[in-house]
C-alpha positions as CSV (number, residue, x, y, z in Angstrom):
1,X,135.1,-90.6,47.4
2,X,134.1,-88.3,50.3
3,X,134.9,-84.5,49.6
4,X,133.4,-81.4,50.3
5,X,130.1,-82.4,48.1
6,X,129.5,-86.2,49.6
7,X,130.1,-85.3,53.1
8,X,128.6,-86.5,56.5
9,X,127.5,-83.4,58.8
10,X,127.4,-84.9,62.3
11,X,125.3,-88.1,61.5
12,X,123.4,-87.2,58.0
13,X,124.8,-87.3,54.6
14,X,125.0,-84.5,52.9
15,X,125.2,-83.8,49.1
16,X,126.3,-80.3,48.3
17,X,124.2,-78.7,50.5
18,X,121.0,-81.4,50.7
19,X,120.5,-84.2,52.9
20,X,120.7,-87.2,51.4
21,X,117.7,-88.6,53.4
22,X,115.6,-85.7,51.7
23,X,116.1,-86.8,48.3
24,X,115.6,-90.6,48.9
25,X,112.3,-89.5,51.0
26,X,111.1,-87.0,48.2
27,X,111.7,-89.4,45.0
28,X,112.1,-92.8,46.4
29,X,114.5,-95.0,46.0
30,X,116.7,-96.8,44.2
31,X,118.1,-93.3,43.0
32,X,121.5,-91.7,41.9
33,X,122.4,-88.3,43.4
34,X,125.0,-86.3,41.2
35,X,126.6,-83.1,42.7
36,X,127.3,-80.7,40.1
37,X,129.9,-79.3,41.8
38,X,131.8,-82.5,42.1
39,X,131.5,-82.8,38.1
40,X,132.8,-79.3,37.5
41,X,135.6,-79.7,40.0
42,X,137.4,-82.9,38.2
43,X,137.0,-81.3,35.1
44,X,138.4,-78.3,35.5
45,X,141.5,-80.4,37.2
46,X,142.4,-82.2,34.3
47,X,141.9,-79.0,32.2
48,X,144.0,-77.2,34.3
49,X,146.6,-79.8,34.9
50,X,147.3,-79.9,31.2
51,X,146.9,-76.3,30.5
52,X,150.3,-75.8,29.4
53,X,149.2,-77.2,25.7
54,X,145.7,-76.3,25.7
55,X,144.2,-79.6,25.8
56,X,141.0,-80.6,24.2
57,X,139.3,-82.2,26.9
58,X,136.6,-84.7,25.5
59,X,134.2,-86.4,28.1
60,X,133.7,-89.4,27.9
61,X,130.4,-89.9,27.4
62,X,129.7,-93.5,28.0
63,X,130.7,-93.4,31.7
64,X,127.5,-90.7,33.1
65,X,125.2,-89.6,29.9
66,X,123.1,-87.7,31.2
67,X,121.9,-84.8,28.9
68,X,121.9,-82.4,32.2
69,X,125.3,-83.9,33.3
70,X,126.0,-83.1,29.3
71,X,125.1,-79.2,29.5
72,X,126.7,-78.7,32.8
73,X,130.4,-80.1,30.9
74,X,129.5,-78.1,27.7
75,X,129.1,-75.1,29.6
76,X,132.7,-75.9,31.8
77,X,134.3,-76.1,28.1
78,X,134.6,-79.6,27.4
79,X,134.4,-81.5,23.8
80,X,133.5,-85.2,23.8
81,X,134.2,-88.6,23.4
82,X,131.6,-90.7,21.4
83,X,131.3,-94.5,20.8
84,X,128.0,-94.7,18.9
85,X,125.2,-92.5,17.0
86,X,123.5,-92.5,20.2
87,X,126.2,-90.5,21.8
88,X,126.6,-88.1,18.7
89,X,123.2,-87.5,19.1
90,X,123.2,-86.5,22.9
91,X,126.1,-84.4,22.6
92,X,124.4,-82.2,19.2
93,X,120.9,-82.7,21.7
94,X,122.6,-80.7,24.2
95,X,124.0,-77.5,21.3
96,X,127.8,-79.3,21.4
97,X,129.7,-78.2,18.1
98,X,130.1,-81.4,16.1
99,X,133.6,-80.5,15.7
100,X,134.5,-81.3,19.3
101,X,133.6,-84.7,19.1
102,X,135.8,-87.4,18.3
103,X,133.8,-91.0,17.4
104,X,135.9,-94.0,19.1
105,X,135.0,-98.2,18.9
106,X,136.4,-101.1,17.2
107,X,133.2,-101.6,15.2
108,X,131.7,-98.8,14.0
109,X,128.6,-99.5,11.5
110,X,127.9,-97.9,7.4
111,X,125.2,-95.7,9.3
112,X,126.8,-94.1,12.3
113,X,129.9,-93.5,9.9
114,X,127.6,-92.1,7.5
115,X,125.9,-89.9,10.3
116,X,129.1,-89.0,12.3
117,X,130.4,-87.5,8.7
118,X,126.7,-85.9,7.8
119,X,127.0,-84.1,11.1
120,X,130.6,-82.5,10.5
121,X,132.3,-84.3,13.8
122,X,136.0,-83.6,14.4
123,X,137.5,-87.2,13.8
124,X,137.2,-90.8,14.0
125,X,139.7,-92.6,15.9
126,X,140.4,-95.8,13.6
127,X,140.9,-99.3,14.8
128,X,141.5,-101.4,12.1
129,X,142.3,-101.3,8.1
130,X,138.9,-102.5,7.4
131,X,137.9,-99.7,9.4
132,X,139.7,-97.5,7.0
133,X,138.5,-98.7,3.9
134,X,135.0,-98.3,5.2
135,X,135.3,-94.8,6.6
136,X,136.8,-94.1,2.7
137,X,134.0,-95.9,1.1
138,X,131.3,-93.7,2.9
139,X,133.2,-90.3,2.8
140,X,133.3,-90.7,-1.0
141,X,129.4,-91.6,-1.6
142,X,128.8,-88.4,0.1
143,X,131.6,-86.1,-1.5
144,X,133.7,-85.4,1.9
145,X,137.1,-85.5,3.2
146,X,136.5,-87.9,6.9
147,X,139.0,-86.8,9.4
148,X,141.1,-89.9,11.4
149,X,143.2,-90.7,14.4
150,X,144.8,-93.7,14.2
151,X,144.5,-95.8,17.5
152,X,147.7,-97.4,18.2
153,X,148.3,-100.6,20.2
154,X,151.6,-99.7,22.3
155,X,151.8,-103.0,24.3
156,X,151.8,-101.6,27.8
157,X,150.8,-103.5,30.5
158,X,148.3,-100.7,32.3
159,X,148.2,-103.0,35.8
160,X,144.3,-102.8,35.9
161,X,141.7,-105.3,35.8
162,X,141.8,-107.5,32.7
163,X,138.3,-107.0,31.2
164,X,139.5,-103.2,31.4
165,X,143.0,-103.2,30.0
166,X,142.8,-102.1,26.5
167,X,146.7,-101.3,25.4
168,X,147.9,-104.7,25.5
169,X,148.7,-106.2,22.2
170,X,146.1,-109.4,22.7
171,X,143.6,-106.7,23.2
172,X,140.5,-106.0,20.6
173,X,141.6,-102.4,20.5
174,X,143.4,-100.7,18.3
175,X,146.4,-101.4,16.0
176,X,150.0,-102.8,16.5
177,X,152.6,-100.3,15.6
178,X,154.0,-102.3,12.8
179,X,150.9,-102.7,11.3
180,X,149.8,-99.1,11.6
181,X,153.2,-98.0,9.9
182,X,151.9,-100.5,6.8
183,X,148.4,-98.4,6.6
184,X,149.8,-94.9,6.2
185,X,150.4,-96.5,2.2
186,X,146.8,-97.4,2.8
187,X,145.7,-93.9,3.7
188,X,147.4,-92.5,1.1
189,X,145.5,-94.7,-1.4
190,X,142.1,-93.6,-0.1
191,X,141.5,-90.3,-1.2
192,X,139.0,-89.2,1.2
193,X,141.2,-89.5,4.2
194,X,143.0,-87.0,6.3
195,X,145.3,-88.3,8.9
196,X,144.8,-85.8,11.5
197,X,146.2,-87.5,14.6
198,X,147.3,-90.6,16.5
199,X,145.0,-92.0,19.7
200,X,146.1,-94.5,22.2
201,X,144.0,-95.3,25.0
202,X,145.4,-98.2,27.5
203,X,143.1,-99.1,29.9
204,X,140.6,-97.6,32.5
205,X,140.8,-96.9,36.0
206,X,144.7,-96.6,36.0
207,X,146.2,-95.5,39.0
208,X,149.9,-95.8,38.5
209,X,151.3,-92.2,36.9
210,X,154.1,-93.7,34.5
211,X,151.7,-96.2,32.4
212,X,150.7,-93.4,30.1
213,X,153.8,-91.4,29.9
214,X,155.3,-95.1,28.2
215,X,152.6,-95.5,26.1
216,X,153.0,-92.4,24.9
217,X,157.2,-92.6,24.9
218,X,156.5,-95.6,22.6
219,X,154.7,-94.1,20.1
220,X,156.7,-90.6,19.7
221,X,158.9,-92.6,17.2
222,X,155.9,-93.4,15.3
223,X,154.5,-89.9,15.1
224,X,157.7,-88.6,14.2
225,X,157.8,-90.8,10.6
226,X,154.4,-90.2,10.4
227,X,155.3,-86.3,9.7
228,X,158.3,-87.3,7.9
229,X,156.1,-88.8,5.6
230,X,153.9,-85.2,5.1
231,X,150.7,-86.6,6.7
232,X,149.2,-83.2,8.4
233,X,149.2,-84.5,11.7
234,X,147.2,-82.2,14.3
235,X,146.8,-84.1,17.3
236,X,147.9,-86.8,19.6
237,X,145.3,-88.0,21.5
238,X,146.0,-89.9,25.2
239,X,142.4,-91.2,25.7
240,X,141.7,-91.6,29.2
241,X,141.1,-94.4,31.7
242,X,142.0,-92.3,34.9
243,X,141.9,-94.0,38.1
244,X,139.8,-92.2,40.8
245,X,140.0,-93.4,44.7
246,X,137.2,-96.5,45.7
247,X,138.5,-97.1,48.9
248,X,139.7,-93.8,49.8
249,X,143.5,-93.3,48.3
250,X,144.3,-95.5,45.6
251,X,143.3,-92.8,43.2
252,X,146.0,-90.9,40.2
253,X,147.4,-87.7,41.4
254,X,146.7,-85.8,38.5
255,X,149.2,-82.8,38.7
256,X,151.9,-85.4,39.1
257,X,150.3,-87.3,36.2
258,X,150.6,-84.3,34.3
259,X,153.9,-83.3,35.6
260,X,154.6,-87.0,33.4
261,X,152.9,-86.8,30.2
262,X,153.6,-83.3,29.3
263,X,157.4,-83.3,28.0
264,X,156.4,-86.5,25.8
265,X,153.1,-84.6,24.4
266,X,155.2,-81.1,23.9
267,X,157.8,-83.8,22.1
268,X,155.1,-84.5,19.4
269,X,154.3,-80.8,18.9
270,X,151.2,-82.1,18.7
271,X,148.0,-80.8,20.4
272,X,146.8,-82.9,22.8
273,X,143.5,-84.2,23.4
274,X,142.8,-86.9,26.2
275,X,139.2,-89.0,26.8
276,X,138.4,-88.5,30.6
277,X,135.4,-90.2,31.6
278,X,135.3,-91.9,35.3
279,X,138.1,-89.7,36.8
280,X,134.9,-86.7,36.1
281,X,132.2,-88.5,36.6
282,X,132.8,-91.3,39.1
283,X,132.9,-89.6,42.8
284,X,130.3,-87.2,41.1
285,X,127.5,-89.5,41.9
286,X,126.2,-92.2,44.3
287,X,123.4,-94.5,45.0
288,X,120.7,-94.3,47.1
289,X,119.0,-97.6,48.7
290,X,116.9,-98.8,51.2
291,X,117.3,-101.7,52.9
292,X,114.5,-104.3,52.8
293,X,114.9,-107.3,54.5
294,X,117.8,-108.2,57.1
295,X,118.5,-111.8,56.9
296,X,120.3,-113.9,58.7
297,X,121.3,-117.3,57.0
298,X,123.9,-120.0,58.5
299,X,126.7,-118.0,59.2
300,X,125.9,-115.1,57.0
301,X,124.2,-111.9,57.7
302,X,122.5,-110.5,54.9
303,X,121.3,-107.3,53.9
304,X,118.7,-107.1,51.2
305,X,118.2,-103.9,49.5
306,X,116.1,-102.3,46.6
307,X,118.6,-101.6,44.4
308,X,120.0,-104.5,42.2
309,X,122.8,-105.6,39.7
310,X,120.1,-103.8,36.8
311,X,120.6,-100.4,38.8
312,X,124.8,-100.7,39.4
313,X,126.0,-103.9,37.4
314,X,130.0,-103.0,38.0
315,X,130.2,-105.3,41.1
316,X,129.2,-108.0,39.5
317,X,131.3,-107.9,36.4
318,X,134.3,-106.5,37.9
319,X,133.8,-108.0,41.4
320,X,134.2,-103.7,41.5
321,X,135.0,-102.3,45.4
322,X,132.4,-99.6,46.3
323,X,132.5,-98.0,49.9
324,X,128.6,-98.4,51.4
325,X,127.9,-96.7,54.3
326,X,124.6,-95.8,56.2
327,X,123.0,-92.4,54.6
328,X,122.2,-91.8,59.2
329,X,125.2,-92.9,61.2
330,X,126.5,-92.3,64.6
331,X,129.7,-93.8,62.6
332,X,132.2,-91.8,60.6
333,X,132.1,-93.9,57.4
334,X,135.7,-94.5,58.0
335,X,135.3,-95.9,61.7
336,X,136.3,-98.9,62.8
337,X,133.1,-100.4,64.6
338,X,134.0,-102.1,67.6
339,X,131.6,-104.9,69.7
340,X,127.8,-105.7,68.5
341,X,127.5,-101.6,67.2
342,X,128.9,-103.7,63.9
343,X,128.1,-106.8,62.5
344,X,129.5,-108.1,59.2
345,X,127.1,-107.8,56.0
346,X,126.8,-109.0,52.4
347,X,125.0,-106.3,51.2
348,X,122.7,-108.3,48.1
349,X,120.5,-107.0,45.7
350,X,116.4,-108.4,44.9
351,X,117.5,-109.5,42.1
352,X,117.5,-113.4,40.7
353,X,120.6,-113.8,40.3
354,X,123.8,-115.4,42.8
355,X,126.0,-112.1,41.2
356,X,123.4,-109.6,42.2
357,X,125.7,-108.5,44.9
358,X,127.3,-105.2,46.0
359,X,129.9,-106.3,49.4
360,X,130.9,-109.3,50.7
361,X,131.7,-109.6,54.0
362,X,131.5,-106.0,55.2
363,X,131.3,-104.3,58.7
364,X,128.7,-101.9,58.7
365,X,127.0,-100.4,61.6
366,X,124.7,-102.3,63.0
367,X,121.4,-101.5,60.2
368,X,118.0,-102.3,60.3
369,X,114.9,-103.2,57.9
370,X,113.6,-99.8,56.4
371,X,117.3,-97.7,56.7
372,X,119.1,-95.9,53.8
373,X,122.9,-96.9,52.5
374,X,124.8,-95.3,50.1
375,X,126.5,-96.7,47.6
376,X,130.0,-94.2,46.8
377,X,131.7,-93.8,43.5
378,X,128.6,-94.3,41.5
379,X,128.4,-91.8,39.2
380,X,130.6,-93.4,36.5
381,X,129.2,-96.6,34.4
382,X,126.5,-97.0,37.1
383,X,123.0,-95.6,35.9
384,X,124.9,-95.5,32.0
385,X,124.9,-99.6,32.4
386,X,122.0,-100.0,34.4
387,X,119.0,-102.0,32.1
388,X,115.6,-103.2,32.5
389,X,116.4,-106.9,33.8
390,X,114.0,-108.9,35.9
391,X,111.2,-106.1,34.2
392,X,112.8,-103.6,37.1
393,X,112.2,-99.8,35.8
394,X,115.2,-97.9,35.7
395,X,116.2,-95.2,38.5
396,X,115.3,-91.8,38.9
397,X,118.3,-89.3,38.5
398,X,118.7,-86.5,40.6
399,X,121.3,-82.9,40.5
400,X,122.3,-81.2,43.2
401,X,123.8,-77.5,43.0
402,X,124.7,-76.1,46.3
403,X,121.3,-76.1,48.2
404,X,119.0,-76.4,44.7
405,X,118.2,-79.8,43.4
406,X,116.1,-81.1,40.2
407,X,115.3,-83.8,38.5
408,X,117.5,-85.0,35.4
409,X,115.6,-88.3,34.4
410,X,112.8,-89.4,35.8
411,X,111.9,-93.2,37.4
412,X,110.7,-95.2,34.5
413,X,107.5,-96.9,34.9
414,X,105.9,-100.4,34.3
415,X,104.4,-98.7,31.2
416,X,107.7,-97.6,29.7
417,X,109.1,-101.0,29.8
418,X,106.3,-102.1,27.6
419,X,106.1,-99.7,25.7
420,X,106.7,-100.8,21.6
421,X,105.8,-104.1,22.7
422,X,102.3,-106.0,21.0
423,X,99.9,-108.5,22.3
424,X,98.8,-109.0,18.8
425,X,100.7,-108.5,15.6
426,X,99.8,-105.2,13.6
427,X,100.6,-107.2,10.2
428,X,101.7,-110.4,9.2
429,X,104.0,-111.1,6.6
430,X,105.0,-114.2,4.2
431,X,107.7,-115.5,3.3
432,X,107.1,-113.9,0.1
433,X,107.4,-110.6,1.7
434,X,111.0,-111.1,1.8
């Protein structure tokens, strides 16, 4: 959460070498701030953590998809994990080979299938028998072999919130064990298969070291029928779901992580590729905001800000801890504020809506009408969720490298959220159009 990239000198926030206050002041707020540095740092950890079998390290790109953010992971080495066209076509927008990108989701359509396989990507990790049958039925319209993982189900409990465990067996994702040992008959049917690999992903923002290392222990007797059988397995892929520190130490250790998985992936004698997404991206990035109104109600103090659920939604689905903290403090953002220099907040959003809210009950120092917060641990599934709702433009996006800065999206406007929409219908069709 605070490092040497988000880092308060004296009583100013600092990002990289920027004030914080700067950026906010120069391109308004609300706005995310990503350090560069802070991206390129947890990347090259996991790489490095796993580089005893030379993992292929594909970003997840649905946590922070940012075309800049994009290029700067390209150029570190990384591959990447897509879960629509949309994704394929940011990662070939910003010169990734298409055969570093694995295409994951329960419920892939005919035309991203069709588009992953026109574009030569690496594999599709498969979540159902349906799902095989359709991936067969579009590799053989177009005269191509369709490379697949198979996503297994293992069953493991990965002790996170329930709307982001994927790995038990109630779970939409993937395929039970039992099942997916029935669909390599399947697979052999379809002629425009190639089993390349198994994939299990189990949850996201997992903090305890020994959840993957069972998954993965549970599914090495799998893998080893699997190339009993002569299927040309390549790789076993560990997806991701790494849990990154909120509140300032509950996040995974990743060398002792490592130190885990690694005698069950070299088992395999597989390679191993893994889905990282928030454990890169997350303290990467935070949210600027100023506060608007200070409101006291009954027994509440509120503070009002101009960023809302649209800009940072994971609070209210999640009921998602994020440390806020003055961008100006007297205050380490670790202090305990004693007397009236702190006075307990719910730090609330403009928006209309009672779950457009960021803390409850939070002492903050003292803060008044026209003041900066930031909002830590933003740079994963904050400005990648963020939406148009209540007709509120979208934030600006901002990189910082060491003491240079530059814009990486710009603020929408009014005009953009209209934009494709018609007062008056260009033509009008009949039923007998149809």
């Amino acid at each position: 959460m605070f490092n040497e990239f988000f880092r308060y000198d004296g009583d100013q926030l600092m990002c990289e070498g920027i004030a914080a206050d700067e950026l906010a002041g120069k391109f308004g707020t609300p706005l995310y701030v990503y350090s560069a540095g802070a991206f390129r740092k947890q990347y090259r950890e996991i790489a490095d953590s796993f580089s005893a079998v030379k993992p292929l390290v594909c970003y997840s790109i649905k946590s922070c998809s940012n075309l800049s953010i994009l290029k700067l992971l390209k150029e570190e080495g990384a591959a990447f994990d897509c879960v629509s066209k949309g994704e394929v076509m940011r990662a070939l927008k910003i010169g990734a080979d298409p055969k570093t990108l694995v295409f994951a989701g329960v419920g892939k359509t005919e035309d991203e299938i069709e588009h992953a396989l026109r574009v030569g990507i690496l594999m599709f990790n498969v979540e159902s028998e349906s799902e095989l049958t359709a991936i067969s039925r579009v590799a053989a319209r177009r005269g191509v072999e369709a490379g697949i993982a198979l996503r297994l189900n293992p069953d493991v409990d990965p002790k996170t919130h329930k709307h982001i465990s994927t790995g038990k067996r109630e779970s939409k994702f993937g395929i039970d064990i039992e099942r997916a040992k029935a669909s390599l008959k399947r697979i052999r049917e379809l002629k425009n298969l190639r089993l390349k690999g198994v994939h299990l992903h189990i949850g996201s923002q997992i903090t305890e070291n020994d959840r993957h290392a069972e998954a993965i222990a549970k599914v090495v007797p799998f893998i080893k029928e699997v190339k009993a059988a002569d299927f040309p397995l390549e790789y076993i892929n560990v997806g991701g779901g790494y849990g990154i520190s909120y509140r300032g130490s509950e996040g995974l250790n990743i060398t002792d992580f490592a130190a885990k998985m690694l005698p069950h992936i070299k088992e395999t004698g597989l390679k191993m590729a893994c889905e990282p997404g928030r454990y890169v991206s997350g303290n990467g990035g935070i949210l600027l905001t100023r506060v608007i109104f200070d409101k006291p109600s009954g027994d509440k103090n509120f503070l009002i800000v101009d960023a809302a659920m649209n800009d940072l939604i994971r609070p209210a689905i999640y009921d998602a801890y994020h440390k806020i903290w003055p961008v100006q403090s007297e205050f380490a953002p670790d202090a305990e504020i004693a007397g009236d220099a702190g006075r307990v907040y719910d730090v609330v959003g403009p928006v209309c809506e009672s779950t457009d809210v960021f803390a409850k009950a939070r002492r903050l120092p003292a803060t008044n009408e026209g003041e900066l917060l930031a909002i830590f641990s933003a740079g994963a599934y904050g400005m990648a969720m963020s939406s148009t709702y209540n007709q509120r433009p979208r934030a600006a996006e901002v990189i910082v490298q060491g003491d240079k800065f530059w814009v990486a999206r710009e603020r929408e406007s009014i005009e953009d959220l209209i934009r494709g929409e018609r007062l008056t219908p260009r033509e009008v069709f009949s039923a007998a159009d149809l």
